[in-house]
N, C-alpha and C positions, 0 to 999 in steps of 0.2 A: 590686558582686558580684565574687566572688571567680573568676578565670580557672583555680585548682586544679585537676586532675583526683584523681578522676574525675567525668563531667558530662557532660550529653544535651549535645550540640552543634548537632544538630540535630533538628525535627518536622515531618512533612508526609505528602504524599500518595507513595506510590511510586510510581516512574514504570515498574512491573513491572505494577500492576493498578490502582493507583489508592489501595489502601489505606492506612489511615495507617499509617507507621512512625516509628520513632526513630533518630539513630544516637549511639550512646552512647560513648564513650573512659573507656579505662583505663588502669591505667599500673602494670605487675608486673616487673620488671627480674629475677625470679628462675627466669623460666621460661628453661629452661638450650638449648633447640632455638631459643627466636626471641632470646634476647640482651635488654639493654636497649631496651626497643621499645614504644611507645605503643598498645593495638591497641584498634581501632574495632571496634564490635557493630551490628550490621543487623539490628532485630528489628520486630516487628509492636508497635505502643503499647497495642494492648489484648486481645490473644492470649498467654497464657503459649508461647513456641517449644515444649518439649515434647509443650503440647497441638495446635498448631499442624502438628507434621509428622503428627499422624492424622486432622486435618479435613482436608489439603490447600491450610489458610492460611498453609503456609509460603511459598506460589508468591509472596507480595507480597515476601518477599527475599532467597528463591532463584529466582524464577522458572520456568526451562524445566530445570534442572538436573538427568542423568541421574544423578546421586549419591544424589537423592531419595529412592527406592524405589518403591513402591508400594504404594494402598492399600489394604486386603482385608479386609472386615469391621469395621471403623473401627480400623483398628491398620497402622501402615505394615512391611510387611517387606520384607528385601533391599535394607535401605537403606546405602550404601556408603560416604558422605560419615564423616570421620573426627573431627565434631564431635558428640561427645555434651550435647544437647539441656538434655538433664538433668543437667548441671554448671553451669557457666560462663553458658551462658544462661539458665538457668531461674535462678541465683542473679541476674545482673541484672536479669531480668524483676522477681523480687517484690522487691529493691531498689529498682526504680521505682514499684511500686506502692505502697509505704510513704512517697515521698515523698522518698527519700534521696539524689537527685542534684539538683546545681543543674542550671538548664533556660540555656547559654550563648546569648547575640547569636551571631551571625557573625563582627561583629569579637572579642567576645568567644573567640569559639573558635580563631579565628587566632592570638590571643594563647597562648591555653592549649597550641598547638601547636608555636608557632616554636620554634624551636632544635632541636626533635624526632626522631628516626627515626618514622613513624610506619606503621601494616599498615592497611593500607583493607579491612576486612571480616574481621577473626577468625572471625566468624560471619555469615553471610546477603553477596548479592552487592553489592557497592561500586556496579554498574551502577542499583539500586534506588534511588539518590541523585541527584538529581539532579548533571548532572555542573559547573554552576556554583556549587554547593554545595563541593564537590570543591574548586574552583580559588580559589574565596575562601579557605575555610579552612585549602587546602594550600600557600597563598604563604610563606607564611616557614618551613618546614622546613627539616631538611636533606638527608633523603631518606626513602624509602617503599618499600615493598612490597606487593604486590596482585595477586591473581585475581577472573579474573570468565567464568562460563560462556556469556556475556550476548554473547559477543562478533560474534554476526552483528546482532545488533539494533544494539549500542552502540557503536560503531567510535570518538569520540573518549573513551572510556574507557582506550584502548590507552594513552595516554599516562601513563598510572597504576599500569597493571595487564597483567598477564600476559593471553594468552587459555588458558582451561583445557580439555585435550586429552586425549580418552584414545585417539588412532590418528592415524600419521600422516598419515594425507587432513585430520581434518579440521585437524590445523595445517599442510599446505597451504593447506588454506581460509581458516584465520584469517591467515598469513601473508600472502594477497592482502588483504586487506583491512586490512593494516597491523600487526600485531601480533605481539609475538613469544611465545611459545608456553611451557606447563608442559605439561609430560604425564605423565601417571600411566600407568605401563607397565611393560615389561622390556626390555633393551637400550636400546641408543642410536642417534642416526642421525651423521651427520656437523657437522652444524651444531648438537648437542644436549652441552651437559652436566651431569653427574651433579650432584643436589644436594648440597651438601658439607655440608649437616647432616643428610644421610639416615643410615641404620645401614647401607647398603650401601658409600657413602662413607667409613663411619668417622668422622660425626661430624667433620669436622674445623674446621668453623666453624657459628658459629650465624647466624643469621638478619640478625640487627645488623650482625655483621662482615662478610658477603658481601655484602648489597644485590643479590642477580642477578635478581631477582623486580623489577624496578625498571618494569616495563613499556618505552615507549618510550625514556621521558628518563632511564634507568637509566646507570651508567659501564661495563657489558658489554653485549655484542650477543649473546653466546650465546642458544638456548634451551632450557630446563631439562627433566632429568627425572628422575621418580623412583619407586622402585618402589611398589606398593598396597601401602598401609600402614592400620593403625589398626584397630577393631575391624570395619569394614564392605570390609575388605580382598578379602575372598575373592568377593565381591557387585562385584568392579570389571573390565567386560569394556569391550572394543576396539570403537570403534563404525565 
């Protein structure tokens, strides 16, 4: 079988609720904010996500995430997260459903990986995976990017993945607990900086080229931040 992407790399139970998920890899070097960058899908295997965030069976790979919204009358509003459902994931949802991704090994997907920049979770949280999954198939990169809201539950996730913050308590919080911190805010604190592929930044580097999202074993120690962005921007308060 061919190691190509794009291709499921992995299927199983989430360790968010139990349901089954997939995580799927893709590979777009055109999108101009993340750079050449391999980016990983966290979706439910038998849920379209768009229909998923109005049942509330998105929780198997967002989990507890206050980006969500809320549900009201089976329709979710005031939902803040800045990944539309109905793009990107809904197009790989029924690309799986048709049959059109090879389904990779483990080693397999190590292979398909190595050499890689890779993003753990474009969509849904990286914590949903288990995280020896993670460590298998993330051995031969050469670097990564990653949040995860997951971070009081998931603590060796840290080494992957940002914790995602929207007030500074709680990335004091996640800081005790080992991780260093994205926040979605205004201002800055001392130990924080600006994402330099934000539009308040100026854009000056993409995703690929900075690597500060690196979680633990990143080559910065800063922790990041950046302003509410995306269509669910104005729905993003300080907790």
């Amino acid at each position: 079988m061919s190691t190509t992407l794009p291709a499921i790399l992995w299927r199983g139970p989430s360790q968010l609720d139990g349901k089954p998920i997939m995580l799927v890899a893709t590979h777009n070097s055109q999108n101009p904010k993340t750079g050449d960058i391999v980016q990983t899908w966290i979706l439910r295997d038998d849920i379209a996500p768009h229909h998923a965030i109005h049942t509330g069976d998105d929780a198997s790979v967002c989990g507890s995430c206050p980006l969500r919204g809320e549900i009201v009358n089976g329709r979710t509003t005031h939902r803040a997260c800045y990944v539309q459902t109905h793009n990107a994931p809904r197009s790989i949802f029924a690309k799986h459903t048709r049959g059109g991704y090879a389904e990779l090994s483990i080693t397999q997907a190590r292979e398909a990986l190595a050499g890689r920049v890779v993003r753990l979770g474009a969509y849904g949280d990286p914590a949903a995976v288990p995280i020896a999954v993670w460590d298998r198939i993330m051995r031969d990169t050469v670097a990564h990017t990653g949040y995860t809201h997951q971070w009081q539950r998931f603590s060796a996730i840290a080494r992957y993945c940002m914790a995602s913050v929207e007030s500074e308590t709680q990335a004091a919080k996640a800081h005790a607990r080992g991780f260093r911190t994205f926040r979605v805010g205004l201002g800055r604190t001392k130990t924080e900086a600006v994402c330099p592929a934000s539009h308040e930044a100026g854009r000056k580097l993409n995703c690929a080229q900075c690597l500060a999202c690196s979680g633990r074993t990143g080559r910065r120690t800063a922790d990041i931040v950046i302003a509410p962005h995306g269509n669910g921007a104005k729905y993003v308060t300080a907790a």
